[in-house]
Backbone bond lengths (Angstrom), bond angles and torsions (degrees), N, CA, C in turn:
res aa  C-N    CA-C-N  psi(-1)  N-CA   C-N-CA  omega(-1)  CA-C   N-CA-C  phi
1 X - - - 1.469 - - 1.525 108.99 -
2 X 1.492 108.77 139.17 1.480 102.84 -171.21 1.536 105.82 -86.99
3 X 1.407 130.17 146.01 1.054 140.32 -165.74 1.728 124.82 -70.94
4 X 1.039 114.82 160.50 2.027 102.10 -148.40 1.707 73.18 -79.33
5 X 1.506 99.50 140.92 2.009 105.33 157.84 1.605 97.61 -124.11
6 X 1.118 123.25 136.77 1.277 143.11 -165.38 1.858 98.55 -80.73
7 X 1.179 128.45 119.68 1.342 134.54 156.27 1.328 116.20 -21.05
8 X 1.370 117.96 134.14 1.431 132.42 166.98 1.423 99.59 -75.53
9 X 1.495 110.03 133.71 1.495 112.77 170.05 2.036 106.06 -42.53
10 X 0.894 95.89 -50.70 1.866 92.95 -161.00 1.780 95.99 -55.26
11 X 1.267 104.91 -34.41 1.865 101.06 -167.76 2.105 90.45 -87.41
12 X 1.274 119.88 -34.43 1.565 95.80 164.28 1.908 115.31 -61.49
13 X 0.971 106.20 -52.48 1.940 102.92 178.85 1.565 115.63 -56.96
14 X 1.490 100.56 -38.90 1.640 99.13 169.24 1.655 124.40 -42.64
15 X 1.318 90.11 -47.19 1.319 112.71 -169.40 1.605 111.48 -83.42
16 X 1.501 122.65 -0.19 1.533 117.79 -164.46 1.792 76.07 -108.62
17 X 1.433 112.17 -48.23 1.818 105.96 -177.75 1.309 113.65 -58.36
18 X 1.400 149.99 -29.86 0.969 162.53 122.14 1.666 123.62 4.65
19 X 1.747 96.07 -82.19 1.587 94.39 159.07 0.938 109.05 -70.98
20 X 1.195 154.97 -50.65 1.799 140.23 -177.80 1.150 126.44 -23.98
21 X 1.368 100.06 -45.34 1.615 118.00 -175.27 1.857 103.70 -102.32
22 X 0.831 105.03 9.67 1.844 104.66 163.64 1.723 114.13 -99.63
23 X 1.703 96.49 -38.20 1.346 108.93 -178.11 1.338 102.77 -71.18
24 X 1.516 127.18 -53.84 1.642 112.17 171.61 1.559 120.62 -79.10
25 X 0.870 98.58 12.12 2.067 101.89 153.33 1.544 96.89 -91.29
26 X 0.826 126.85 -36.64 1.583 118.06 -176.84 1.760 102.09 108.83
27 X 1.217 120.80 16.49 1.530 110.34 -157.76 1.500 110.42 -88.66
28 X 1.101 140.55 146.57 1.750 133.04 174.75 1.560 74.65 -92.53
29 X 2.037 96.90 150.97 1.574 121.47 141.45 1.328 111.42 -32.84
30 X 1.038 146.00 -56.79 1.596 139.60 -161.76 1.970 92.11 -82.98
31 X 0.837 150.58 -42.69 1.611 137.71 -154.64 2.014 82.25 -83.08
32 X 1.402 117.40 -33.96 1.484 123.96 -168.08 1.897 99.52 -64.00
33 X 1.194 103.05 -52.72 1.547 118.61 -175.31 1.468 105.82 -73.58
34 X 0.800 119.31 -37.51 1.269 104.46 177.30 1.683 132.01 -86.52
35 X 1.208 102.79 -23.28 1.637 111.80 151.88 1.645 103.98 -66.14
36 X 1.090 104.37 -45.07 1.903 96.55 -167.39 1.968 98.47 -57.89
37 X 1.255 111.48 -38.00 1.427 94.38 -154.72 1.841 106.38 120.30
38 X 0.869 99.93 -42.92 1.570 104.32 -174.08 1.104 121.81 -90.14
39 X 1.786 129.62 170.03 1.094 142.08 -165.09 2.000 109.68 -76.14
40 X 1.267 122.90 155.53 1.724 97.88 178.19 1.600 105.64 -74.24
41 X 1.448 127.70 -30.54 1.171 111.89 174.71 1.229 121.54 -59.87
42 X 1.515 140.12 -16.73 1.537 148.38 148.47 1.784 92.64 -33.60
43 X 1.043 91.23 -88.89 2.078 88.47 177.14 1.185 133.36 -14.33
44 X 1.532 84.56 -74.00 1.452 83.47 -179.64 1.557 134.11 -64.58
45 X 1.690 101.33 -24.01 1.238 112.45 158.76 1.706 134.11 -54.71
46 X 1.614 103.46 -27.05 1.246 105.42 -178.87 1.652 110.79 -101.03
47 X 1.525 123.35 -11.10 1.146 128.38 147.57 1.545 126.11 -68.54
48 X 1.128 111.21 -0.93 1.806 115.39 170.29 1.506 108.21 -113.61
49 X 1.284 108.96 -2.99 1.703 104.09 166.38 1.891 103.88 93.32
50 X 1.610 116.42 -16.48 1.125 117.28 177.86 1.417 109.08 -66.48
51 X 1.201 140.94 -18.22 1.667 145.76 -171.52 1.557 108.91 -109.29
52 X 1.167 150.38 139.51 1.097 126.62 -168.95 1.757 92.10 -101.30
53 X 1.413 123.98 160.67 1.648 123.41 171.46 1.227 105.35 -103.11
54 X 1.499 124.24 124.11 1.796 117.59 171.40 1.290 102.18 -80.56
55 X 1.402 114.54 158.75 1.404 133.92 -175.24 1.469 100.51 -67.40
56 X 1.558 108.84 -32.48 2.104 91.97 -177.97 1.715 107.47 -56.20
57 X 1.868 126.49 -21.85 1.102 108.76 -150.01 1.637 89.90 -102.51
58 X 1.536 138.42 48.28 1.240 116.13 -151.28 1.856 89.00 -123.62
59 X 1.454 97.96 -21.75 2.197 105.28 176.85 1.325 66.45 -86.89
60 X 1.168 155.91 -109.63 1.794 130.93 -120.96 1.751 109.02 -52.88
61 X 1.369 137.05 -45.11 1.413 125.38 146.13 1.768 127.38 -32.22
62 X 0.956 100.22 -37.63 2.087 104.62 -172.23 1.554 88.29 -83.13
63 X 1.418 118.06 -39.88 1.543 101.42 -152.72 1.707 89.93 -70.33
64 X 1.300 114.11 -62.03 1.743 102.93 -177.74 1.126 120.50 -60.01
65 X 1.415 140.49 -33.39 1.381 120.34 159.04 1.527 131.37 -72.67
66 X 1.408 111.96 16.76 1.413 107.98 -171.19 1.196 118.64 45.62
67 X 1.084 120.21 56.75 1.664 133.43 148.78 1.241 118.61 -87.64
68 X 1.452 128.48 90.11 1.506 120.26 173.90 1.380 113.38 -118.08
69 X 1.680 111.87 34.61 1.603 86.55 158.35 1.530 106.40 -103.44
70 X 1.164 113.58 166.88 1.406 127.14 -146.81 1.948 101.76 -96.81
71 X 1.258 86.64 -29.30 1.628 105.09 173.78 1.763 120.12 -57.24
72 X 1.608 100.89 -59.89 1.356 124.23 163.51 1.388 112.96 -57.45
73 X 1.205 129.02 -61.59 1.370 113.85 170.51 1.278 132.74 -43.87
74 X 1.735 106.42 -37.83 1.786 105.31 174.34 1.522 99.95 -71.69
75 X 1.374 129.31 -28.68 1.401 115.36 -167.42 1.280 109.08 -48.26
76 X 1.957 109.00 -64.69 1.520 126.85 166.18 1.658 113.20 -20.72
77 X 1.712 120.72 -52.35 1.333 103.95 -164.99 1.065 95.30 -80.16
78 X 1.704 139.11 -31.67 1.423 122.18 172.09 1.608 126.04 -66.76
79 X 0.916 136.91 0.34 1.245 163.73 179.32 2.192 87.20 -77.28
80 X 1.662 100.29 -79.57 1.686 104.27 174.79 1.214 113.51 -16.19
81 X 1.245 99.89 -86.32 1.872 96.20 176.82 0.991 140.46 -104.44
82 X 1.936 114.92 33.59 1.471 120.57 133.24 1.697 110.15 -67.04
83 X 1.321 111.88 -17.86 1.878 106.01 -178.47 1.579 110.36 -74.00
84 X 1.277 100.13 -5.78 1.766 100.58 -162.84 1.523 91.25 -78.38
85 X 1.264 134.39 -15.46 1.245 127.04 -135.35 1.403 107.28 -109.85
86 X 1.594 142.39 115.12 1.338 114.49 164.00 1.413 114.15 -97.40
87 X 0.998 125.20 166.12 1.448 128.22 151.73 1.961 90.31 121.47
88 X 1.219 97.23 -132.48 1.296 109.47 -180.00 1.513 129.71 -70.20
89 X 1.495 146.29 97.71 1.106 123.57 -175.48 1.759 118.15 -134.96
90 X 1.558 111.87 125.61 1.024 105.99 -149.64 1.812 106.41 172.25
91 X 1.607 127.64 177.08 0.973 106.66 -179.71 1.824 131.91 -45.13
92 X 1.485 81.76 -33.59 1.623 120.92 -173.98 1.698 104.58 -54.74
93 X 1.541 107.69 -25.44 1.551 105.91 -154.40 1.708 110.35 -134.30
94 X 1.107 114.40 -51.55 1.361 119.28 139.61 1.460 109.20 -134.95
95 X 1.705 105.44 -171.15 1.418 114.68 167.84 1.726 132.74 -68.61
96 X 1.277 95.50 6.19 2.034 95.93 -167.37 1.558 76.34 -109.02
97 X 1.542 117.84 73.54 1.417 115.65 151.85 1.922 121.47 -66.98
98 X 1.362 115.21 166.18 1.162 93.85 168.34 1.327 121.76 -83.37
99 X 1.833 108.07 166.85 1.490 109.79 169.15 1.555 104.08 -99.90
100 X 1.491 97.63 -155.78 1.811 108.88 -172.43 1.681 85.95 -83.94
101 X 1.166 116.77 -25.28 1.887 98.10 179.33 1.146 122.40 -105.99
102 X 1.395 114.99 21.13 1.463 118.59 174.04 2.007 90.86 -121.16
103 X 1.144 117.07 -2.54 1.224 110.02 159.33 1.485 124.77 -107.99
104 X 1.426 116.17 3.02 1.123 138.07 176.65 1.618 113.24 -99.20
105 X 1.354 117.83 -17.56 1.020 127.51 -178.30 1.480 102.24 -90.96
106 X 1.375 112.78 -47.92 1.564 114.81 -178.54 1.166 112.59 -61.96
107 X 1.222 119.06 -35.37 1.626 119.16 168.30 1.099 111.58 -44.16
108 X 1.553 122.17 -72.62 1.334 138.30 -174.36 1.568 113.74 -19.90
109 X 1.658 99.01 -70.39 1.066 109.32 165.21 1.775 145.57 -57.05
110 X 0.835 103.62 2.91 1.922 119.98 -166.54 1.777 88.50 -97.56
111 X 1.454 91.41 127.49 1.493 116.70 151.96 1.450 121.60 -66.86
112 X 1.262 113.67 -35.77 1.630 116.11 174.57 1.576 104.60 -132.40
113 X 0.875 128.54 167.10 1.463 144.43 -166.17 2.020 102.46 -147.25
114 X 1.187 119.30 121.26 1.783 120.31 171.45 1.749 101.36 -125.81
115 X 0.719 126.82 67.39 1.675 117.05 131.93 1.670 139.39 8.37
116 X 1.090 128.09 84.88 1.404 98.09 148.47 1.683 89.91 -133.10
117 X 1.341 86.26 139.06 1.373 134.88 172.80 1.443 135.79 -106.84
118 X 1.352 141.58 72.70 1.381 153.09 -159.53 1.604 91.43 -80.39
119 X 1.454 128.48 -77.04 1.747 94.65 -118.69 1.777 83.72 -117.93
120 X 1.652 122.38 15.94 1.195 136.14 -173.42 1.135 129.49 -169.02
121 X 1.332 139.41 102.62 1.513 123.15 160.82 1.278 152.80 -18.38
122 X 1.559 114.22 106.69 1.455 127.05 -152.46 1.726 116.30 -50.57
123 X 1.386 116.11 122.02 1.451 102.97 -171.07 1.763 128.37 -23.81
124 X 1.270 88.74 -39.90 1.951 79.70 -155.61 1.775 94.29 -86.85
125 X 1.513 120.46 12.62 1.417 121.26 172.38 0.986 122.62 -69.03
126 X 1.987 115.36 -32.21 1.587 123.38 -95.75 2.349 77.50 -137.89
127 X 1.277 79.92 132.51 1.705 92.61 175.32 1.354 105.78 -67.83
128 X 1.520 109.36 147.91 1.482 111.96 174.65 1.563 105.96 -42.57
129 X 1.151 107.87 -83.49 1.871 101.92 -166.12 1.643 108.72 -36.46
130 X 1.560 134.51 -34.80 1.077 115.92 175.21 1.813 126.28 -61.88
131 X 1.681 103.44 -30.48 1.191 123.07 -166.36 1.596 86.63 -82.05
132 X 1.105 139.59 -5.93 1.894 124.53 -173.53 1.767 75.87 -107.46
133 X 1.128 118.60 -73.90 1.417 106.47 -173.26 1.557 131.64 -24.67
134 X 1.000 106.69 -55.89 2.085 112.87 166.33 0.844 115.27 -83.16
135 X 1.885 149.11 -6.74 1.014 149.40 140.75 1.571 116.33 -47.60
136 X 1.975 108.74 -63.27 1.642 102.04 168.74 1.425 106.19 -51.44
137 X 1.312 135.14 -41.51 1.712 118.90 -140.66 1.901 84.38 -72.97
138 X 1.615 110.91 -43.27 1.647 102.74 -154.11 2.067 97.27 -74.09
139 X 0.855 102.99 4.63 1.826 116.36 178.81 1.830 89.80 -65.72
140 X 1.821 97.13 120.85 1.558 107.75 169.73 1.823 126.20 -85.09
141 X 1.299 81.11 95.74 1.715 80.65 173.71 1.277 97.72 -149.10
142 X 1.445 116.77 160.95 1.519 146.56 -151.08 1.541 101.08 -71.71
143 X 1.078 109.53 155.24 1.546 109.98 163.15 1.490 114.90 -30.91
144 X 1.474 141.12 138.31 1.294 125.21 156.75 1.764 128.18 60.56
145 X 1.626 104.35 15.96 0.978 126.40 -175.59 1.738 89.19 -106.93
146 X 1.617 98.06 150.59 1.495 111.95 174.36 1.751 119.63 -109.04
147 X 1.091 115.27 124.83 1.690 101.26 -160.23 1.594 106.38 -39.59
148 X 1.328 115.17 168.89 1.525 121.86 163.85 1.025 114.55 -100.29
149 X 1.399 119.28 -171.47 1.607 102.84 -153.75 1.934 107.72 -89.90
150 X 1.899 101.60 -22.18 1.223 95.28 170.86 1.085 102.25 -74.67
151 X 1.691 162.33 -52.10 1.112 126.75 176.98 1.318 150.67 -20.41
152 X 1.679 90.96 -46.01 1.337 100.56 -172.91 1.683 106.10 -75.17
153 X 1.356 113.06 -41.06 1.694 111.60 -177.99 2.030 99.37 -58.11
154 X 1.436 106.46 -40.11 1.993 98.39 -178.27 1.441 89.16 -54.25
155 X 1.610 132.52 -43.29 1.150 113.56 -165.98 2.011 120.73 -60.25
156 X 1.302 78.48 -66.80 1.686 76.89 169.35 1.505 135.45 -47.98
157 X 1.410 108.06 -35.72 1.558 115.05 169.51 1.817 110.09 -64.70
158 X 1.586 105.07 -19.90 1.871 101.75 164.38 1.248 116.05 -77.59
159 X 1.322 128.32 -19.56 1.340 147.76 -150.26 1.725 89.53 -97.61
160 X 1.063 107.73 -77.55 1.630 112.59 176.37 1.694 118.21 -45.78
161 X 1.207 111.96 -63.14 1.286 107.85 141.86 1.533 135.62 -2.48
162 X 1.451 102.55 -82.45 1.679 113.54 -159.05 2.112 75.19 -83.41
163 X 0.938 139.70 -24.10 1.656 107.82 -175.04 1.703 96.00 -97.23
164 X 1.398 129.71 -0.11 1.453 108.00 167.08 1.543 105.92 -79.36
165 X 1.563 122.59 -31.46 1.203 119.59 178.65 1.284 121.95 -49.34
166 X 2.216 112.68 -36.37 1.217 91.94 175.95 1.178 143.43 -90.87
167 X 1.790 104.67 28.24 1.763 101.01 -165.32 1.441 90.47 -76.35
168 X 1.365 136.87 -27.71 1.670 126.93 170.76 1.669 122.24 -17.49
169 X 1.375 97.04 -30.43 1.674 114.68 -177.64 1.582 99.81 -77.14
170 X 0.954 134.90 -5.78 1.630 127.06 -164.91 1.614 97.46 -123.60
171 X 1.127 126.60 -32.64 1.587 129.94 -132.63 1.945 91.36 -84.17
172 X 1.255 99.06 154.50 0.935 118.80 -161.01 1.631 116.88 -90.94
173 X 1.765 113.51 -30.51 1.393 100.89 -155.43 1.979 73.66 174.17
174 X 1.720 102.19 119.06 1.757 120.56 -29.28 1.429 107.18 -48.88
175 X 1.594 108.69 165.32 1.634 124.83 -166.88 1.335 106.60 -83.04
176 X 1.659 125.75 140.85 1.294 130.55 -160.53 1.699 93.83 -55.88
177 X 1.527 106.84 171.99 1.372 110.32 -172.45 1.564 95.26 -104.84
178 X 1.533 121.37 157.51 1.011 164.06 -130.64 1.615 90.94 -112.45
179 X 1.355 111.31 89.09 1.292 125.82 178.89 1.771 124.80 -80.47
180 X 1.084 118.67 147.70 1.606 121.73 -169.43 1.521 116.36 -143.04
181 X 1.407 132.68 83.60 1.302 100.70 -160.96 2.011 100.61 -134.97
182 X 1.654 100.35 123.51 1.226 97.73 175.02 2.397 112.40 -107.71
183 X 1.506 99.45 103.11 0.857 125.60 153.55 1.615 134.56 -27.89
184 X 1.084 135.83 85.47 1.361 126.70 179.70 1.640 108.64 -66.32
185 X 1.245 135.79 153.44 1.710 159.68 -162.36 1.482 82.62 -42.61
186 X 1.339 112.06 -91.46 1.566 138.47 -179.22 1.359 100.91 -23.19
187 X 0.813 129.85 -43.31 1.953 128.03 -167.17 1.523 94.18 -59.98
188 X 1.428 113.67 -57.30 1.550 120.75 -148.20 1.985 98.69 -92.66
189 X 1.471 101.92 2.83 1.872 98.07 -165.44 1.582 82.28 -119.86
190 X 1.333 119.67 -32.00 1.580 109.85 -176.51 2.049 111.67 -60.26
191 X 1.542 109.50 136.65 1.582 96.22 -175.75 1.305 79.54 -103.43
192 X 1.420 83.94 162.08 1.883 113.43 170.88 1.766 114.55 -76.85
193 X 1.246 101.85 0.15 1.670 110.76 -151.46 1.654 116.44 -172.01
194 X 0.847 127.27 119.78 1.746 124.91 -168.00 1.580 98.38 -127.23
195 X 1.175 142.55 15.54 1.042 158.72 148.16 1.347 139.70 -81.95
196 X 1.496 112.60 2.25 1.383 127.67 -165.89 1.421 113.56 -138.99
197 X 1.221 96.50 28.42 2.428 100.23 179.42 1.461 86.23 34.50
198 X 1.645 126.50 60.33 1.847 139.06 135.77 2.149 82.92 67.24
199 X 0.897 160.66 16.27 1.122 151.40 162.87 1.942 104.10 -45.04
200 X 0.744 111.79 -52.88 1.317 114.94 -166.87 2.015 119.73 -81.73
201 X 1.760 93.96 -10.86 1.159 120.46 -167.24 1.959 96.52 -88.19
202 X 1.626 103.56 -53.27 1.618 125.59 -167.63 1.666 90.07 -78.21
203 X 1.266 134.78 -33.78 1.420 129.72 177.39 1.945 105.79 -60.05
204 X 1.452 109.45 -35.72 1.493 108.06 -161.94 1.756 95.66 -74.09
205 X 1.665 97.51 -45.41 1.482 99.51 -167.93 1.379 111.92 -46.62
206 X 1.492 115.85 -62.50 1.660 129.87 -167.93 1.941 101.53 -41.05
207 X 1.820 105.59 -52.03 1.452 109.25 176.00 1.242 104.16 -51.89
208 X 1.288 151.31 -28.57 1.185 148.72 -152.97 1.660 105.67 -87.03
209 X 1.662 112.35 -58.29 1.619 127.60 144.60 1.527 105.03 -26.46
210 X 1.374 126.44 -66.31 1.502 121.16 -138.41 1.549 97.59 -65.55
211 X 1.645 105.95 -33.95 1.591 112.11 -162.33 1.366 98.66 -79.16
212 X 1.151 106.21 -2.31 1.968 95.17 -166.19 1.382 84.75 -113.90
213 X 1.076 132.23 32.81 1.469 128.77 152.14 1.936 125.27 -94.40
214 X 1.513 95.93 6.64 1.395 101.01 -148.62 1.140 125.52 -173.58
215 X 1.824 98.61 -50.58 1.760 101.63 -154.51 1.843 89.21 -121.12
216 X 1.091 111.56 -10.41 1.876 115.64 -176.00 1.285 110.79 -131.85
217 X 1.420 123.49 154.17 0.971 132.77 151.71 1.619 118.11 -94.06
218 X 1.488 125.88 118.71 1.544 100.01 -160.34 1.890 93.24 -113.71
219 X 0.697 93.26 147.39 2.043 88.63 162.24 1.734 109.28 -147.33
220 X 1.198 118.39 139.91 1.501 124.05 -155.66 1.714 93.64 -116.34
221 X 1.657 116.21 124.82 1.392 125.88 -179.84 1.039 99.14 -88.54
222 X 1.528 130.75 112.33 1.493 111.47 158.48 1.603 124.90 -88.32
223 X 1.148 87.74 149.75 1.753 91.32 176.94 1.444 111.95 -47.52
224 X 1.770 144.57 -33.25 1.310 99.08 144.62 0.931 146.66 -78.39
225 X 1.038 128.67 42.15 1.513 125.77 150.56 1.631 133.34 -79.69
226 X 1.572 90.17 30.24 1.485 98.38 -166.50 1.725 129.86 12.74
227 X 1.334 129.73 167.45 1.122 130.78 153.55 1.631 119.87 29.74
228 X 1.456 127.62 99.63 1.134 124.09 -168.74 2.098 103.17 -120.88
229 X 1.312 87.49 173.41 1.362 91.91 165.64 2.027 124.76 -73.69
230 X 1.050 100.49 -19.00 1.325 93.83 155.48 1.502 141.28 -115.75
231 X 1.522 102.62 49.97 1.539 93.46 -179.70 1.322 114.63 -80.42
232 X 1.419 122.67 -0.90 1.969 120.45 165.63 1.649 103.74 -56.73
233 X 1.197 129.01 -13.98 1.356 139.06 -168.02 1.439 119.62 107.61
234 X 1.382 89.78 -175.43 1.945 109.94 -169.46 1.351 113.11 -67.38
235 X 1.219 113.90 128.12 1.513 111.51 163.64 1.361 139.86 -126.39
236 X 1.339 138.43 177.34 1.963 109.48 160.22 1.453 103.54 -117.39
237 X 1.693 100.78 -173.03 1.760 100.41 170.65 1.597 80.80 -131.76
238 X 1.274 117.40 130.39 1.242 117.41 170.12 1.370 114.55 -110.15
239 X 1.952 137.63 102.74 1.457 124.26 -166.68 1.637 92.62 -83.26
240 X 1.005 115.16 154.04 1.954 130.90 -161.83 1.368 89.24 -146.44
241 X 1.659 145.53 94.11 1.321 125.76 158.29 1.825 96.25 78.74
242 X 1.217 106.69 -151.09 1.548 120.51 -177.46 1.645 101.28 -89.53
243 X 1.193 128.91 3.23 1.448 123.51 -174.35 1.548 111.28 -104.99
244 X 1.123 122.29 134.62 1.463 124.11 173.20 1.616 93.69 -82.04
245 X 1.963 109.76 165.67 1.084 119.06 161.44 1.632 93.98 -142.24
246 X 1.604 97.06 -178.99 1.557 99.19 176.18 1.579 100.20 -155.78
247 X 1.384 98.68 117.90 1.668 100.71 171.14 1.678 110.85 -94.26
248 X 1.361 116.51 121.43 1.306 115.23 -153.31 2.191 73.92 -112.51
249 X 1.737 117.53 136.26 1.224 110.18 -176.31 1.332 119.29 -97.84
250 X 1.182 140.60 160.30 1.167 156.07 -99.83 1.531 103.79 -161.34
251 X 1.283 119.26 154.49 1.998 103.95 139.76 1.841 119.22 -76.28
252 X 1.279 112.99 134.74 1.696 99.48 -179.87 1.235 111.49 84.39
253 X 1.647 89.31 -122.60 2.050 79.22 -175.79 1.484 73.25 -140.20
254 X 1.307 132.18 68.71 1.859 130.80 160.88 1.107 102.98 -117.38
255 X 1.392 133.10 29.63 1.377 145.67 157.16 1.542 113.49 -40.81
256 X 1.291 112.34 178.98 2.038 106.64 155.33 1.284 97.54 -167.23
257 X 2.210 77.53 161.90 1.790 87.69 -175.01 1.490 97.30 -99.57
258 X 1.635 128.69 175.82 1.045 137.48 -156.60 1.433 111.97 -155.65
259 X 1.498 137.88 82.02 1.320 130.26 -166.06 1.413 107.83 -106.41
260 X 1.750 123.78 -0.58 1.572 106.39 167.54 1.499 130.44 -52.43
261 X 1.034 122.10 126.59 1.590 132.29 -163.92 2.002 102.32 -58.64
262 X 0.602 86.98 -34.16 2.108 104.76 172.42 1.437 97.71 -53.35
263 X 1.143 78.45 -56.15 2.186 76.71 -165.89 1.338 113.31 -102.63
264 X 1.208 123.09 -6.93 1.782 126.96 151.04 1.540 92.39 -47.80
265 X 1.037 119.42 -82.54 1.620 146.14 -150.64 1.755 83.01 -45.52
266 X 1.416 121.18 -55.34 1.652 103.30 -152.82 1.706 101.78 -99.23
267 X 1.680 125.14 23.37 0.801 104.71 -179.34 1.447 87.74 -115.73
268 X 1.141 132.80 -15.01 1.274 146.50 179.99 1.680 116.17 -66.90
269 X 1.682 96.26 -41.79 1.517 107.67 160.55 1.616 115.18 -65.60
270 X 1.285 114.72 -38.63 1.988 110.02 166.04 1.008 103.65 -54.58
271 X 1.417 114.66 -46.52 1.850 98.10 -155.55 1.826 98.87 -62.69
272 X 1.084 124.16 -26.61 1.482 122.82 -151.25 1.027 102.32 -98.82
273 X 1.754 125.22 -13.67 1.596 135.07 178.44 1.702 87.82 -74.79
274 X 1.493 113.37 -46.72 1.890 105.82 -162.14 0.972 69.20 -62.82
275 X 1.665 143.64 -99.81 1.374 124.60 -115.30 1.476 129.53 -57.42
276 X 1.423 112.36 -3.07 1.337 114.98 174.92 1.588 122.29 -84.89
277 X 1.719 100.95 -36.34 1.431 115.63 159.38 1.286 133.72 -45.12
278 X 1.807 96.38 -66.52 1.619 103.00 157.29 1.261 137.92 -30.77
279 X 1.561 138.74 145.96 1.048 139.47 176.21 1.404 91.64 -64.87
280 X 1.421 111.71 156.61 1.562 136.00 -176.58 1.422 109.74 -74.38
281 X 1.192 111.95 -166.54 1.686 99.98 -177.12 1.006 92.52 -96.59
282 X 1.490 159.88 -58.02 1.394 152.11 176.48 1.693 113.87 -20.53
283 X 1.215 95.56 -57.41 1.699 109.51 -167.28 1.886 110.71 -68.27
284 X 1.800 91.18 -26.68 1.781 98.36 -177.01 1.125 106.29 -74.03
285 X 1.414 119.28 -43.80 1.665 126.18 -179.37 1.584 94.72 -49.67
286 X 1.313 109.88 -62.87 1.679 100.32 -167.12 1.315 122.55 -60.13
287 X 1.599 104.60 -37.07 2.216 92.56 165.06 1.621 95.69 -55.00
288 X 0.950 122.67 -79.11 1.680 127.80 -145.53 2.074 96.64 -38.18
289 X 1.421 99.65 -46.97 1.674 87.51 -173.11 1.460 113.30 -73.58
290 X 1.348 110.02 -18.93 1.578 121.16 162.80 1.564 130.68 -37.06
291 X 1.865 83.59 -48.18 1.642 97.67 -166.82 1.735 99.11 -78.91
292 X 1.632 116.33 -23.00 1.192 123.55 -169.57 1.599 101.14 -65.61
293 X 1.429 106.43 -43.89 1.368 108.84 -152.40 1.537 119.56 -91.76
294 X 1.758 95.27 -11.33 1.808 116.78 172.81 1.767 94.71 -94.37
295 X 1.438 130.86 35.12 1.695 137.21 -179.50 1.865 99.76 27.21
296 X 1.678 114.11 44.98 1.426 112.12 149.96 1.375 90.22 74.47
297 X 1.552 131.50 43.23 1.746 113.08 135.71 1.171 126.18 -19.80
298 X 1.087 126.94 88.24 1.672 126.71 165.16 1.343 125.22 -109.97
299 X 1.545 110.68 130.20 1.608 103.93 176.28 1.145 127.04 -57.29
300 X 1.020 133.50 158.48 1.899 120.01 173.37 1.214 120.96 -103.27
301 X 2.135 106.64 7.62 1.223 123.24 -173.66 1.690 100.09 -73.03
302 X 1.742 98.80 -29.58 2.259 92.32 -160.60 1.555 87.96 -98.02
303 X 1.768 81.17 158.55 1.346 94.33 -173.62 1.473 102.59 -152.80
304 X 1.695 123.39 172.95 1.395 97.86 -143.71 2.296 87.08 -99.72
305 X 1.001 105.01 176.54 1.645 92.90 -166.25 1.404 89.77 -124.97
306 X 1.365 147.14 -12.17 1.304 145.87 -172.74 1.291 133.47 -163.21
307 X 1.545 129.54 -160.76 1.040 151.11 -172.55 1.897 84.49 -114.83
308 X 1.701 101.95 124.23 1.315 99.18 169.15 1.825 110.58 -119.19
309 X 0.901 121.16 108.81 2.069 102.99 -157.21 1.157 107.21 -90.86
């Protein structure tokens, strides 16, 4: 018997978009298997990421789920042999880096979600007006240039976007994932807006409270805490099934994911070095109601440095 090999993250996500899109065709495993030719444990095997899917079988998937945009389908075959891949994959590693919906998808899917977040609040944290706010600022145009009008619609289609991502926070079944997020100073002192006597700034904070009532774990790094384990930058741990991933961030969306077990293991050890650094959750609640209750002291030294997705 050949020996168990654990799924490549890309062939587990392959396989979660896969059933997704069988389940909203309406299709059972057996009506799926039996058009394919194959057994349902074939299925189900290749919907758990244990089977790998070749790209020839990905038009016999679109045609029964009614997938006909042409876009989505190439994603799927690039998806194929991003699964081939372990270790690093990404600008860094090859070219089938991820996008905002192949990191939106991994979200989806993750049982737990870990955070760290330095110089901005992690998308699916972050209130609409904050999420349009760092969306325009990371918008490319010239000095003193005013977006154009396709900008502004890419903008809004991020905007719509990053708030469909967060109904995950509400959903019922499977149960939202198990959030963790340690915050650097700057994230929680940077405003979204300096034009609004901080209204839009004291709206993010309170969301920041509401989630840590329940739906987050929040812990706030302050800048003294000198020198941390992540000053290479922000990253997540995303658990997917039994597989860790790691979205290491990027400018934009030239980020990457990272499933070698080596570097799961030692980025997993950062995340757990911040959380010891970090103020506790007691002490974070009390900056955050601090900043509420001092009307959002903010330096005018921080400023926001990116696109955070």
């Amino acid at each position: 018997m050949a020996a168990y090999q654990r799924p490549t993250i890309g062939r587990r996500i392959l396989g979660k978009k896969l059933q997704k899109a069988r389940e909203a065709a309406g299709l059972s495993v057996e009506q799926v298997s039996r058009a394919a030719g194959q057994s349902e444990a074939a299925t189900y095997r290749q919907e758990s990421g244990a089977t790998a899917v070749k790209e020839t079988a990905i038009p016999f998937f679109a045609n029964q789920y009614g997938i006909d945009d042409p876009e989505e389908i190439d994603r799927l075959k690039a998806w194929c042999k991003i699964a081939k891949i372990k270790g690093t994959w990404g600008p860094s590693g090859t070219q089938l880096g991820p996008t905002f919906n192949d990191y939106a998808d991994a979200e989806s899917f993750s049982s737990e979600l870990r955070f760290c977040e330095l110089l901005a609040v992690p998308g699916l944290l972050q209130t609409e007006e904050y999420s349009t706010a760092i969306i325009r600022r990371a918008a490319t145009v010239h000095p003193g240039e005013l977006p154009s009008e396709s900008t502004l619609a890419e903008i809004e289609e991020k905007v719509r976007m990053r708030e469909a991502r967060k109904a995950l926070l509400k959903r019922d079944d499977p149960k939202p994932p198990r959030i963790w997020a340690v915050l650097g100073e700057a994230a929680v002192r940077t405003p979204p807006r300096t034009d609004d006597g901080g209204r839009a700034h004291k709206e993010q904070i309170q969301h920041l409270l509401n989630l840590g009532e329940g739906i987050a774990t929040i812990q706030v790094l302050p800048l003294a805490a000198g020198l941390h384990s992540a000053t290479s930058g922000s990253f997540s741990v995303m658990t997917i099934g039994d597989v860790e991933l790691i979205h290491r961030e990027g400018y934009a969306a030239d980020g990457s994911f990272i499933d070698s077990e080596a570097q799961v293991r030692d980025y997993r050890a950062r995340y757990e070095r911040l959380q010891v650094q970090a103020l506790n959750i007691e002490r974070s609640r009390k900056f955050l109601h601090d900043l509420l209750a001092r009307g959002i002291a903010c330096s005018r030294s921080v400023r926001f440095a990116g696109l955070v997705m």
